[in-house]
Each structure stands twice: as structure tokens, then as C-alpha cells.
CHARMM internal coordinates of N, CA and C (Angstrom, degrees):
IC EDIT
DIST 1 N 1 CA 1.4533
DIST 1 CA 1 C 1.5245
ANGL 1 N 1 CA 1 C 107.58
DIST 1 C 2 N 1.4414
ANGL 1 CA 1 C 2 N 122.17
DIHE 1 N 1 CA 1 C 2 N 133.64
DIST 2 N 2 CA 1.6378
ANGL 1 C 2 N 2 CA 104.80
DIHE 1 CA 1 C 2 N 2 CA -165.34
DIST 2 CA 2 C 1.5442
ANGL 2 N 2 CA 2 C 86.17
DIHE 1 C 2 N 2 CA 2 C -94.68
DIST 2 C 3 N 1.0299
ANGL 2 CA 2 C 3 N 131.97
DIHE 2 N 2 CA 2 C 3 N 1.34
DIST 3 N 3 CA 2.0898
ANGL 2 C 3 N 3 CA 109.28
DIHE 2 CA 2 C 3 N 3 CA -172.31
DIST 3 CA 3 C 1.5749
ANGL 3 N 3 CA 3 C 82.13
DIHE 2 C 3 N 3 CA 3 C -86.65
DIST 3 C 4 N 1.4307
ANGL 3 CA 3 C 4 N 144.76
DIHE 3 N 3 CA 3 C 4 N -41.35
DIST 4 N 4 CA 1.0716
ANGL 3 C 4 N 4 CA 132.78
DIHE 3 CA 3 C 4 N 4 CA -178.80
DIST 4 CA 4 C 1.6604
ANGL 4 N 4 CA 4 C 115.38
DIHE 3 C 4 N 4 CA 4 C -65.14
DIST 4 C 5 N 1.5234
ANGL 4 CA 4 C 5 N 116.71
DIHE 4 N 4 CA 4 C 5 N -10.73
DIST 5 N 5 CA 1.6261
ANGL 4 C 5 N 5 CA 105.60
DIHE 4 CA 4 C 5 N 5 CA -165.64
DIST 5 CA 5 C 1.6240
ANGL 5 N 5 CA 5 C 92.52
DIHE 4 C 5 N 5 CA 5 C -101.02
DIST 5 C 6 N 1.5675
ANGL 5 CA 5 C 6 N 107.63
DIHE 5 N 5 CA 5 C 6 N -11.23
DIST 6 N 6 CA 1.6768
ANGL 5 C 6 N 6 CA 105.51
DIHE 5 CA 5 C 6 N 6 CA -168.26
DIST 6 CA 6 C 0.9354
ANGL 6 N 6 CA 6 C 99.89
DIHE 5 C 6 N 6 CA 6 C -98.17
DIST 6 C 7 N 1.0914
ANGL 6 CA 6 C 7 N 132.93
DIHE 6 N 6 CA 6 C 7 N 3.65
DIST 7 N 7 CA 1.6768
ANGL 6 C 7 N 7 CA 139.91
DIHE 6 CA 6 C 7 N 7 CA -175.27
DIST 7 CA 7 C 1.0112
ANGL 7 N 7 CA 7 C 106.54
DIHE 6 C 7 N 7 CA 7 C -103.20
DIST 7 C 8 N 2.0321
ANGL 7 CA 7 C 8 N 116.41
DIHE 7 N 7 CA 7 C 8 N -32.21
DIST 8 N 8 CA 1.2898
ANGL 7 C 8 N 8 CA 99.64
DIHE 7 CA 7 C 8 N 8 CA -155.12
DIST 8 CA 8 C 1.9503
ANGL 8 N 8 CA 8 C 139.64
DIHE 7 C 8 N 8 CA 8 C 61.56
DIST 8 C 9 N 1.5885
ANGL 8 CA 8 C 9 N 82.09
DIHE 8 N 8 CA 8 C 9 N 16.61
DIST 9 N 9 CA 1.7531
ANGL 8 C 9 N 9 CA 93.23
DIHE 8 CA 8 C 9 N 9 CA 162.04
DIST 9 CA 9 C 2.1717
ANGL 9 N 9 CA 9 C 115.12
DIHE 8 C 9 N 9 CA 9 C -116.49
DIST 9 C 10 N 1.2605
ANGL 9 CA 9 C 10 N 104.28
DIHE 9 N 9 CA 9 C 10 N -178.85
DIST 10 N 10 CA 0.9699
ANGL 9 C 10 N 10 CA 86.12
DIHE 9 CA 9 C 10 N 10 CA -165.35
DIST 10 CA 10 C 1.7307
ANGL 10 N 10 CA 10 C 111.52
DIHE 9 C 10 N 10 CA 10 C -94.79
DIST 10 C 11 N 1.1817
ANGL 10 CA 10 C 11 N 156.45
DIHE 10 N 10 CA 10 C 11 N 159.20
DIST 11 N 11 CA 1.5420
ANGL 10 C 11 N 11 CA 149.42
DIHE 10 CA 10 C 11 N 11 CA -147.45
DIST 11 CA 11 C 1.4961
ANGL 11 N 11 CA 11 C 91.95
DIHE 10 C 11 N 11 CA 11 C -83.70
DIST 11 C 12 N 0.9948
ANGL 11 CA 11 C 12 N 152.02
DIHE 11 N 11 CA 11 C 12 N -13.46
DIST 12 N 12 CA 2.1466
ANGL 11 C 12 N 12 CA 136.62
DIHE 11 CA 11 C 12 N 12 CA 156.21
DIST 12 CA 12 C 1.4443
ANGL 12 N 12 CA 12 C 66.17
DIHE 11 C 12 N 12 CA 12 C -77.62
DIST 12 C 13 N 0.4946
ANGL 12 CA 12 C 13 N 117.87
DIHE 12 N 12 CA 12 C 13 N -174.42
DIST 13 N 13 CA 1.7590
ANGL 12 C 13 N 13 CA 142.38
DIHE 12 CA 12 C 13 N 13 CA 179.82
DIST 13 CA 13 C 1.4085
ANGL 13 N 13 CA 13 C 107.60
DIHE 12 C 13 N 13 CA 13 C 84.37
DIST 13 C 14 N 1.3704
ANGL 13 CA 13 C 14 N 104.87
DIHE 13 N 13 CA 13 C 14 N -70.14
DIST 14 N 14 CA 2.0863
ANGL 13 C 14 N 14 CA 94.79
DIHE 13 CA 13 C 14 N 14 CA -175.69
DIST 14 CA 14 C 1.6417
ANGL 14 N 14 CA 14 C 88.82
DIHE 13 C 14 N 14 CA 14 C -104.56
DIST 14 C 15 N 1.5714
ANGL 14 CA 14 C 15 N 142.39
DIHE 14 N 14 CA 14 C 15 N 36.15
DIST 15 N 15 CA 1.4061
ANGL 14 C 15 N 15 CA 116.32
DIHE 14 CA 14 C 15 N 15 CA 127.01
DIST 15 CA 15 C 1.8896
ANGL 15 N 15 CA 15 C 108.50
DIHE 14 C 15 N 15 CA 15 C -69.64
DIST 15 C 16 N 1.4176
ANGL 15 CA 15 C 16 N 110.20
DIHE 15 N 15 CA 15 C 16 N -48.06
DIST 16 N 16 CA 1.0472
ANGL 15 C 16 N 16 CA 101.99
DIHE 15 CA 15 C 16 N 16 CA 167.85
DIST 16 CA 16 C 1.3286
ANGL 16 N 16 CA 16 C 166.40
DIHE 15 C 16 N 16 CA 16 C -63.99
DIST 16 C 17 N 1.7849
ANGL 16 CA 16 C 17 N 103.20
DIHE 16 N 16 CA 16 C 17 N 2.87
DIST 17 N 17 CA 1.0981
ANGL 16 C 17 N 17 CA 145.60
DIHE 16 CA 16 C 17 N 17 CA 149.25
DIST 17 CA 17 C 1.2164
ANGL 17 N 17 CA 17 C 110.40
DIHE 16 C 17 N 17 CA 17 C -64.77
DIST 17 C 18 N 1.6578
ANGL 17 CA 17 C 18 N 116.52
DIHE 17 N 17 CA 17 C 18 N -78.54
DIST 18 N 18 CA 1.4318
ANGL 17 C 18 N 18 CA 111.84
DIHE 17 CA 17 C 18 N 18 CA 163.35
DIST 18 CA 18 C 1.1818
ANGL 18 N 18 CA 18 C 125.56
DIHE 17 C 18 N 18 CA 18 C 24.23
DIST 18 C 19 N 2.0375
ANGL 18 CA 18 C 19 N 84.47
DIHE 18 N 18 CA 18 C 19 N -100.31
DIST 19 N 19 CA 1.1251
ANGL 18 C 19 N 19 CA 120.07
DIHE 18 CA 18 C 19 N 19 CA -165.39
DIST 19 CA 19 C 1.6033
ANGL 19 N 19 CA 19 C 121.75
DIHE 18 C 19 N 19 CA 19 C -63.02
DIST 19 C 20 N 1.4646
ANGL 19 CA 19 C 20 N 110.75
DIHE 19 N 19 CA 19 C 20 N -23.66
DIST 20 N 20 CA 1.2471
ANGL 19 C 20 N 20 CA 101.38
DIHE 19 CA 19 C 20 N 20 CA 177.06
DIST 20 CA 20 C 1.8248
ANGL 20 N 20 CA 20 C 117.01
DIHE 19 C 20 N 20 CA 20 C -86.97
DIST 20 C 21 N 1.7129
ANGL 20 CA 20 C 21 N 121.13
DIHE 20 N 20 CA 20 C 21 N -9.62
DIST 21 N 21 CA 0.7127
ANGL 20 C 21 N 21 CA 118.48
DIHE 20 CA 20 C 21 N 21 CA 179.52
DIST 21 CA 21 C 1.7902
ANGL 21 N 21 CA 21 C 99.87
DIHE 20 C 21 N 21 CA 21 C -75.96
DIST 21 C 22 N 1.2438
ANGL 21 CA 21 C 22 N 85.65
DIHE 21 N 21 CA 21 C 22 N -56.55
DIST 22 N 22 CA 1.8470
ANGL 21 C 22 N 22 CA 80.03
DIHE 21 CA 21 C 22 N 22 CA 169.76
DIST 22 CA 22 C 1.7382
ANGL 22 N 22 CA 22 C 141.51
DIHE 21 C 22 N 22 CA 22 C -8.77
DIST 22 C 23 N 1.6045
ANGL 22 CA 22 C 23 N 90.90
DIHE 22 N 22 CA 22 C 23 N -59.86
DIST 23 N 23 CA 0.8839
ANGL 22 C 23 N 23 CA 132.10
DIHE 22 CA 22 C 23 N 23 CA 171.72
DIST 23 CA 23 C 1.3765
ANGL 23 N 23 CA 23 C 125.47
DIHE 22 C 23 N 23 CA 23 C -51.42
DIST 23 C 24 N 1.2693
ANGL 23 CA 23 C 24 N 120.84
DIHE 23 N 23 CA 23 C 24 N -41.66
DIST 24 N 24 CA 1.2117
ANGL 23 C 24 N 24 CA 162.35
DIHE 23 CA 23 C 24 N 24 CA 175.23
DIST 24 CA 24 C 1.5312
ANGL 24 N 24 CA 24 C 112.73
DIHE 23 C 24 N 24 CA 24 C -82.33
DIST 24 C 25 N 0.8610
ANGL 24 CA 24 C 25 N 114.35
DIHE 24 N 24 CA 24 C 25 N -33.04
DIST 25 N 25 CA 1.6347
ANGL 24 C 25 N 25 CA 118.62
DIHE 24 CA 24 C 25 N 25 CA -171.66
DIST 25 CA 25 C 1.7709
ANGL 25 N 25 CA 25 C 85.39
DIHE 24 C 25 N 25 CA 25 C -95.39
DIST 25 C 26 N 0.7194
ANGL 25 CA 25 C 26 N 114.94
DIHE 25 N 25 CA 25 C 26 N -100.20
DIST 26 N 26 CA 1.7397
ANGL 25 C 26 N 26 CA 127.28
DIHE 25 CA 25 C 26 N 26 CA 168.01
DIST 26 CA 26 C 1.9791
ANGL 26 N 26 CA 26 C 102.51
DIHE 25 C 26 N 26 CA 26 C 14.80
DIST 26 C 27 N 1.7665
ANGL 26 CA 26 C 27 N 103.23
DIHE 26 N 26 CA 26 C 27 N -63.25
DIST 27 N 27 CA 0.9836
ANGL 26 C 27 N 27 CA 132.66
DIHE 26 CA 26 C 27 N 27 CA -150.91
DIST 27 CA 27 C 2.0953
ANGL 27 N 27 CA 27 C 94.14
DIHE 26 C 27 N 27 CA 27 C -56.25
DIST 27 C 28 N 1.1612
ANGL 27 CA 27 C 28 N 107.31
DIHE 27 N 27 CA 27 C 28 N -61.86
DIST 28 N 28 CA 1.5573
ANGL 27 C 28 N 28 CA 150.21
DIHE 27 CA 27 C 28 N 28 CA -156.94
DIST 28 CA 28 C 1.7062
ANGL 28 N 28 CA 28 C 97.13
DIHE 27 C 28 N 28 CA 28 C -83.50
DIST 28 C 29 N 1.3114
ANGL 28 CA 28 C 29 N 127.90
DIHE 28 N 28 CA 28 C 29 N 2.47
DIST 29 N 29 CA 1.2429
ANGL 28 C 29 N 29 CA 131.58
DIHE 28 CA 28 C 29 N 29 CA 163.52
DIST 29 CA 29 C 1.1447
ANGL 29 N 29 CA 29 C 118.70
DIHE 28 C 29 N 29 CA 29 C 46.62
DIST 29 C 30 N 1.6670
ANGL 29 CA 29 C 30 N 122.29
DIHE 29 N 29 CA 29 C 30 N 19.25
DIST 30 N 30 CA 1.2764
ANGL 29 C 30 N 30 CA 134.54
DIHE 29 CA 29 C 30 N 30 CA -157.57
DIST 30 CA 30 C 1.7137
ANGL 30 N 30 CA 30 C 100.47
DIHE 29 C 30 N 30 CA 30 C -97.54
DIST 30 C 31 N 1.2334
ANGL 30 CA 30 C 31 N 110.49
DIHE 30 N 30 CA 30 C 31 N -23.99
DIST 31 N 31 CA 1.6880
ANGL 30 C 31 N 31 CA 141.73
DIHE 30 CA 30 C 31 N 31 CA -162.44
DIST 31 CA 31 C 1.1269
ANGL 31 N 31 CA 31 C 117.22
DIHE 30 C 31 N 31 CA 31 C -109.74
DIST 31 C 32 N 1.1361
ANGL 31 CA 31 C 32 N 110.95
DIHE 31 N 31 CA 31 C 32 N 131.10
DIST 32 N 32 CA 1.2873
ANGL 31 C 32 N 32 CA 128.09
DIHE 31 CA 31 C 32 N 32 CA -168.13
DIST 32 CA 32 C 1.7361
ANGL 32 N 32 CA 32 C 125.11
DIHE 31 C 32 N 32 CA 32 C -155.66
DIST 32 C 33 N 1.2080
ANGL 32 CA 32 C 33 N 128.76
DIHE 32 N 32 CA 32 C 33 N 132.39
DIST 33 N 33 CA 1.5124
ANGL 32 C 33 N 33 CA 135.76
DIHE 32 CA 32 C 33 N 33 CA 161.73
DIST 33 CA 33 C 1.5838
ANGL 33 N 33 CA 33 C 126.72
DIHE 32 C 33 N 33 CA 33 C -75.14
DIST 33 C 34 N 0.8116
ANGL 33 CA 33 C 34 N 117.48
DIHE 33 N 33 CA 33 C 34 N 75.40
DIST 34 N 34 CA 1.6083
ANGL 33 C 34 N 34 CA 119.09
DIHE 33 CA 33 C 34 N 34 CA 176.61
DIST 34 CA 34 C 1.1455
ANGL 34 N 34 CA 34 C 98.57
DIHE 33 C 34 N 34 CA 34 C -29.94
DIST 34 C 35 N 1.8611
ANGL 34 CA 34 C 35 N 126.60
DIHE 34 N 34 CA 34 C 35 N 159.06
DIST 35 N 35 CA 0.7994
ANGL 34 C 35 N 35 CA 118.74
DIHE 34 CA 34 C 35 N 35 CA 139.74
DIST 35 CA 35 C 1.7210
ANGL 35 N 35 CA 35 C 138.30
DIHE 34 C 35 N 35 CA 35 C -112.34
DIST 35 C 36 N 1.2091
ANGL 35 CA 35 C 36 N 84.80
DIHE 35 N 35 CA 35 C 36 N 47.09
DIST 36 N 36 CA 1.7327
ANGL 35 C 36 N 36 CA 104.78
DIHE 35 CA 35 C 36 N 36 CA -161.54
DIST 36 CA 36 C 1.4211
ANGL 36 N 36 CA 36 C 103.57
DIHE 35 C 36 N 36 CA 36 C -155.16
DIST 36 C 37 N 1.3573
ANGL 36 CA 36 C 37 N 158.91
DIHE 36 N 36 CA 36 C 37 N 107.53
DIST 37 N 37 CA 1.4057
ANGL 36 C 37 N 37 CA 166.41
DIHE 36 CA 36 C 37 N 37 CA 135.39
DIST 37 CA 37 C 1.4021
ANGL 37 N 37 CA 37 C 102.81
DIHE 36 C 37 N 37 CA 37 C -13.57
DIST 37 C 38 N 0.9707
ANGL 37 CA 37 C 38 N 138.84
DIHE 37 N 37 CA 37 C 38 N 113.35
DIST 38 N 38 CA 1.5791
ANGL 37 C 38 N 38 CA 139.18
DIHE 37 CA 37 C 38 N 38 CA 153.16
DIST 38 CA 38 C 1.5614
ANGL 38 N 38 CA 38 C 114.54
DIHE 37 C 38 N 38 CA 38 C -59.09
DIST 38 C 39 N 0.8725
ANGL 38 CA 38 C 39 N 91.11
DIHE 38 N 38 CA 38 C 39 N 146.59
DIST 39 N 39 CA 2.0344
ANGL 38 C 39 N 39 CA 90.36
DIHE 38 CA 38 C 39 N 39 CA -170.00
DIST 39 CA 39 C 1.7413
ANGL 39 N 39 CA 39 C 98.58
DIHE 38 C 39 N 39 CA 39 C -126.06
DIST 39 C 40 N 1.2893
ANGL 39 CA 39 C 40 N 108.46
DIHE 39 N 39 CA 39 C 40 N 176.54
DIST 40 N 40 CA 0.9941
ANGL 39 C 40 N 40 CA 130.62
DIHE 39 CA 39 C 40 N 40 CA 168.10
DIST 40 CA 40 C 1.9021
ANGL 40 N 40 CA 40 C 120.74
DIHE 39 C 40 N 40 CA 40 C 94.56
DIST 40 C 41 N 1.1958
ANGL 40 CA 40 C 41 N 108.41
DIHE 40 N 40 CA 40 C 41 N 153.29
DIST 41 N 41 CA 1.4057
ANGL 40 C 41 N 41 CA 129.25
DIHE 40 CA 40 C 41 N 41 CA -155.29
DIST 41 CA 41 C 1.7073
ANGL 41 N 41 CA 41 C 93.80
DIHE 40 C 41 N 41 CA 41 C -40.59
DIST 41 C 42 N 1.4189
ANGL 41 CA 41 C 42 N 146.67
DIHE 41 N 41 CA 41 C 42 N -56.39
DIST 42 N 42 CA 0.8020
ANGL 41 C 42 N 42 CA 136.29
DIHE 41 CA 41 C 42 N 42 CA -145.35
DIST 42 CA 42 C 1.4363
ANGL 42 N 42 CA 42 C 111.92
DIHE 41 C 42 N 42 CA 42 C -122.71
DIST 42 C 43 N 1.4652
ANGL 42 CA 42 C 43 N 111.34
DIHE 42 N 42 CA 42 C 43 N 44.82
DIST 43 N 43 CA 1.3571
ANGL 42 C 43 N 43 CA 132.34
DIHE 42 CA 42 C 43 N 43 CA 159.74
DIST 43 CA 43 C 1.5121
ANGL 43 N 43 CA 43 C 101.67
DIHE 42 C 43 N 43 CA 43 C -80.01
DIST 43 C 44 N 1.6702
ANGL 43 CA 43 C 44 N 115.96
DIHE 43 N 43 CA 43 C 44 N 148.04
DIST 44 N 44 CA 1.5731
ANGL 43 C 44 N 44 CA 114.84
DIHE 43 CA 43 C 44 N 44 CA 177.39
DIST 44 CA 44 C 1.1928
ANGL 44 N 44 CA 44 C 85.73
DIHE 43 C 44 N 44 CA 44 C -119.82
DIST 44 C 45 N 1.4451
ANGL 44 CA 44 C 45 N 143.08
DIHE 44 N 44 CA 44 C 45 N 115.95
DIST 45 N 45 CA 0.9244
ANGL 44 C 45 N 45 CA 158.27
DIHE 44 CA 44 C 45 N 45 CA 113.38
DIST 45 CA 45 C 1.7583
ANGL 45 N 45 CA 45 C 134.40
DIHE 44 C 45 N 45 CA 45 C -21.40
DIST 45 C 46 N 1.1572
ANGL 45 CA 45 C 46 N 96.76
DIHE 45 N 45 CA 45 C 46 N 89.65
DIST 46 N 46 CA 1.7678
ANGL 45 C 46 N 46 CA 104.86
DIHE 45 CA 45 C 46 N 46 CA -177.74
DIST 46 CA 46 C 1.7829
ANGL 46 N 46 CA 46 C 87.38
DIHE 45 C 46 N 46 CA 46 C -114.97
DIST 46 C 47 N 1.4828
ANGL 46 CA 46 C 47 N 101.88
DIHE 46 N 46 CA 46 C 47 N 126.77
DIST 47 N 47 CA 1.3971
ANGL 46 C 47 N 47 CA 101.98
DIHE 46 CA 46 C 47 N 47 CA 160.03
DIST 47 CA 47 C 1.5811
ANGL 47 N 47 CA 47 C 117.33
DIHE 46 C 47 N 47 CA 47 C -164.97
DIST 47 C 48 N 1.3152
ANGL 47 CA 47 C 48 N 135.40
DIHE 47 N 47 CA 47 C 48 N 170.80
DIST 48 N 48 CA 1.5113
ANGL 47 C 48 N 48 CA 144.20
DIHE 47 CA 47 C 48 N 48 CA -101.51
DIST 48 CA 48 C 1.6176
ANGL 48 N 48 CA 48 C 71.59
DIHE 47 C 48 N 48 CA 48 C 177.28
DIST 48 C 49 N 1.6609
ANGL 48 CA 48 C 49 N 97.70
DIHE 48 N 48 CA 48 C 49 N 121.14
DIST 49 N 49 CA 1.2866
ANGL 48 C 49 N 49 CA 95.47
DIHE 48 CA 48 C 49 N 49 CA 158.91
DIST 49 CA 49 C 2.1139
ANGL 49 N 49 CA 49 C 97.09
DIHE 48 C 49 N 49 CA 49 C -134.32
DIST 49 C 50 N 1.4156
ANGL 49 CA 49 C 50 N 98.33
DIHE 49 N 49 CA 49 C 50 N 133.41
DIST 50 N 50 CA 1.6070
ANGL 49 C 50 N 50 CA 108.22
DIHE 49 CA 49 C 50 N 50 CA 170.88
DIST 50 CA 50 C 1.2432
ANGL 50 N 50 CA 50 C 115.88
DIHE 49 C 50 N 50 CA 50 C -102.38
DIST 50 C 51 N 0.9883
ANGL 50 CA 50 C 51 N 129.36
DIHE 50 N 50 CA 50 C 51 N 146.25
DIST 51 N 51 CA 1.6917
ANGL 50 C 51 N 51 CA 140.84
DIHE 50 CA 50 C 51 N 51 CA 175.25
DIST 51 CA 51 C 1.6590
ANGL 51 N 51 CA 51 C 104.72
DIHE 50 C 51 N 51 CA 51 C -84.73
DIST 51 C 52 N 0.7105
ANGL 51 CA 51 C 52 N 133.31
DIHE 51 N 51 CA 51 C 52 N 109.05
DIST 52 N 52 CA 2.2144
ANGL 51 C 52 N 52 CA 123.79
DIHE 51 CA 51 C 52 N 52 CA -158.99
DIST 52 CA 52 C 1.5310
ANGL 52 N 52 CA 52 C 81.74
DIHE 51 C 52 N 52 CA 52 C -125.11
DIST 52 C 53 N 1.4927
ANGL 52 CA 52 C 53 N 132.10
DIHE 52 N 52 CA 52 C 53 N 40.67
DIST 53 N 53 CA 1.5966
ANGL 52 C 53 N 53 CA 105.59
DIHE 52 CA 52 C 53 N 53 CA -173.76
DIST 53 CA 53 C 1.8772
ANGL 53 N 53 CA 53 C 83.48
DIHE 52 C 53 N 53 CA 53 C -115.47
DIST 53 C 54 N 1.4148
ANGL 53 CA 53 C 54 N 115.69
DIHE 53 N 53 CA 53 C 54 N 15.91
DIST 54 N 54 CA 1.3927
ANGL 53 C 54 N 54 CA 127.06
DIHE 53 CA 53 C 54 N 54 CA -178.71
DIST 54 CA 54 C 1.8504
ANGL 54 N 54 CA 54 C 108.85
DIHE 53 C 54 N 54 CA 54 C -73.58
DIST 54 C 55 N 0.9817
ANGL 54 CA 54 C 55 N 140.03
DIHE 54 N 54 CA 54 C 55 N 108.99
DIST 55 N 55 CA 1.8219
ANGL 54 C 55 N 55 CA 137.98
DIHE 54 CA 54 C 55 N 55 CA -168.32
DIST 55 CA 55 C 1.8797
ANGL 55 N 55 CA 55 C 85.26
DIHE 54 C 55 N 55 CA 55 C -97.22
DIST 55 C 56 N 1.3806
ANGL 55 CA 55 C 56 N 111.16
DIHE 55 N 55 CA 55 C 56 N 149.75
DIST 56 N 56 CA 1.3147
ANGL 55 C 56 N 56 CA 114.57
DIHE 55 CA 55 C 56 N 56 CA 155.88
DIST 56 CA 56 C 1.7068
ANGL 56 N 56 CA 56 C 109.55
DIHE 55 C 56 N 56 CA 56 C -87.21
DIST 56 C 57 N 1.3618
ANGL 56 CA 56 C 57 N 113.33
DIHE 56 N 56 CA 56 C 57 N 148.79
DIST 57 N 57 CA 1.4673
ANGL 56 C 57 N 57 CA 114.02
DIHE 56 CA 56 C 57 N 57 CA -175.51
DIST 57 CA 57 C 1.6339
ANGL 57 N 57 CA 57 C 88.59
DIHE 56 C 57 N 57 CA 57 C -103.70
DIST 57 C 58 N 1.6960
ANGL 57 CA 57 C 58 N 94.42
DIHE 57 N 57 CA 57 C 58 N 153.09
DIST 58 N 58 CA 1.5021
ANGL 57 C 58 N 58 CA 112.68
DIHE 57 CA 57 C 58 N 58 CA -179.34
DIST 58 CA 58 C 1.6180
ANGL 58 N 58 CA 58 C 96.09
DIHE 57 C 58 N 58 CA 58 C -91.54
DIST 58 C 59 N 1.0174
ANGL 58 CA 58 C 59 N 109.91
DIHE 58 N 58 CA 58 C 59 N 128.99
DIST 59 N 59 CA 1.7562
ANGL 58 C 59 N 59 CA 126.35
DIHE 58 CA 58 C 59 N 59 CA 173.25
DIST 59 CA 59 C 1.1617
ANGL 59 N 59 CA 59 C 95.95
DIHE 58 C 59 N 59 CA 59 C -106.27
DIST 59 C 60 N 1.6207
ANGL 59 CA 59 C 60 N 113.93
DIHE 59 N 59 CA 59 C 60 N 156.71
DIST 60 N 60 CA 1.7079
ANGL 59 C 60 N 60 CA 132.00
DIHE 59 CA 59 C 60 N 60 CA -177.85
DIST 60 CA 60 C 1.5613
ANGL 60 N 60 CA 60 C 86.83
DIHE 59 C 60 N 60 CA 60 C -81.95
DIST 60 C 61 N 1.4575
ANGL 60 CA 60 C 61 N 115.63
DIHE 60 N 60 CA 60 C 61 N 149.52
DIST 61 N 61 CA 1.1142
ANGL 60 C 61 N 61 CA 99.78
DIHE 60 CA 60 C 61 N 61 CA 176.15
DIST 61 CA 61 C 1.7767
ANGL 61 N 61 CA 61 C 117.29
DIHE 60 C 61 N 61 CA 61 C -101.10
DIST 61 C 62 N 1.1693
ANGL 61 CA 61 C 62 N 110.81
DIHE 61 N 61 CA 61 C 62 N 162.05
DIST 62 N 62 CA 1.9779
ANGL 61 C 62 N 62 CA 103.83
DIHE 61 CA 61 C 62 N 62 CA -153.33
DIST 62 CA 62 C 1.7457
ANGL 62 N 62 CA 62 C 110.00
DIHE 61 C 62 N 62 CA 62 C -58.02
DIST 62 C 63 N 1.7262
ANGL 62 CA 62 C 63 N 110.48
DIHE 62 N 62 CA 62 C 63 N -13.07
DIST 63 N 63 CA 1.6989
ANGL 62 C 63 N 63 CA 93.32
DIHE 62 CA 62 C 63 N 63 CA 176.47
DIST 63 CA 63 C 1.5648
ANGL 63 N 63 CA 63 C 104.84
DIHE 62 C 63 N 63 CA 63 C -96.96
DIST 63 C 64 N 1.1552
ANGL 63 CA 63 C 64 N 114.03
DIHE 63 N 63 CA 63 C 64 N 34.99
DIST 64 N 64 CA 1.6763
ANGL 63 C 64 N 64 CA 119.40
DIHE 63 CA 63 C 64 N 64 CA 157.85
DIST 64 CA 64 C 1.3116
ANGL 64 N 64 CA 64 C 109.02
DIHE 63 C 64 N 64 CA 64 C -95.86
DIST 64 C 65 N 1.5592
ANGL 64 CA 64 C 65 N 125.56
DIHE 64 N 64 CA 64 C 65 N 150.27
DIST 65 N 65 CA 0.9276
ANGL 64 C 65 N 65 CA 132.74
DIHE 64 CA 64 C 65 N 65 CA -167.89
DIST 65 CA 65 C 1.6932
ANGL 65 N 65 CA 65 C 110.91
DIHE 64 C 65 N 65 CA 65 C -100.01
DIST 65 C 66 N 1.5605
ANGL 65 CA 65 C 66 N 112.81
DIHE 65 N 65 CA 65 C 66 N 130.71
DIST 66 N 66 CA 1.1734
ANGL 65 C 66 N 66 CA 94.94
DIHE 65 CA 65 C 66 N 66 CA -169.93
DIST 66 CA 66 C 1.6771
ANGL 66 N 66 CA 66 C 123.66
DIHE 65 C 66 N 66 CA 66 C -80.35
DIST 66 C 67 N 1.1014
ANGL 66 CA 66 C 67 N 134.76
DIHE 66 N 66 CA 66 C 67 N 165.93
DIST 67 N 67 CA 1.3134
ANGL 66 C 67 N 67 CA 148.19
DIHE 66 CA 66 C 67 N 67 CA -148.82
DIST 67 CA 67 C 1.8392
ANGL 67 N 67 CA 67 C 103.41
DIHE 66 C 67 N 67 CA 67 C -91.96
END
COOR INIT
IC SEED 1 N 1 CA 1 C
IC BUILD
């Protein structure tokens, strides 16, 4: 993941950043997905691209006993 290699953290690390900004943006109704691209010459374009094809894995959790 390069936001994790430019950061210098490890990739759980800024999915979980991510996700909580995500979260956060979502939360605060400030955010939003168009569903249509606006076009034309005098759009300013600031954009953030995420890779989201990342799944969290389910771990046993540590007061389970291991097998």
C-alpha cells in the first residue's frame, strides 16, 4: 500500500487509519459520493485515491483457547 510505505507505517496500520477516517467523513454528513463526475475545463480537481479491495480478517479472539 504506498500511503503506508510514505508514511512509513505498517499496511493494518493506515487500512486502519483509512477506515476510521472514513468513518468519520461518512459520520459528519459533510461527505458524499456523487453519482455522476462533473466534467468540464474548470473543475479543480483534488483527489485521494484508496485501494478498498483490502477485507479485514476475523482473528480468534486472544481469550479463546488455542487448538
Amino acid at each position: 500500500m504506498h500511503v503506508a510505505t510514505s508514511y512509513g507505517v505498517s499496511e493494518p496500520t493506515a487500512s486502519r487509519v483509512v477506515r476510521h477516517v472514513e468513518d468519520c467523513l461518512i459520520q459528519s454528513n459533510l461527505f458524499n459520493l456523487p453519482k455522476d463526475l462533473p466534467e468540464g475545463e474548470g473543475i479543480d480537481w483534488n483527489v485521494v485515491i484508496v485501494d478498498a479491495t483490502e477485507i479485514p480478517i476475523q482473528r480468534p479472539k486472544k481469550t479463546e483457547e488455542k487448538l
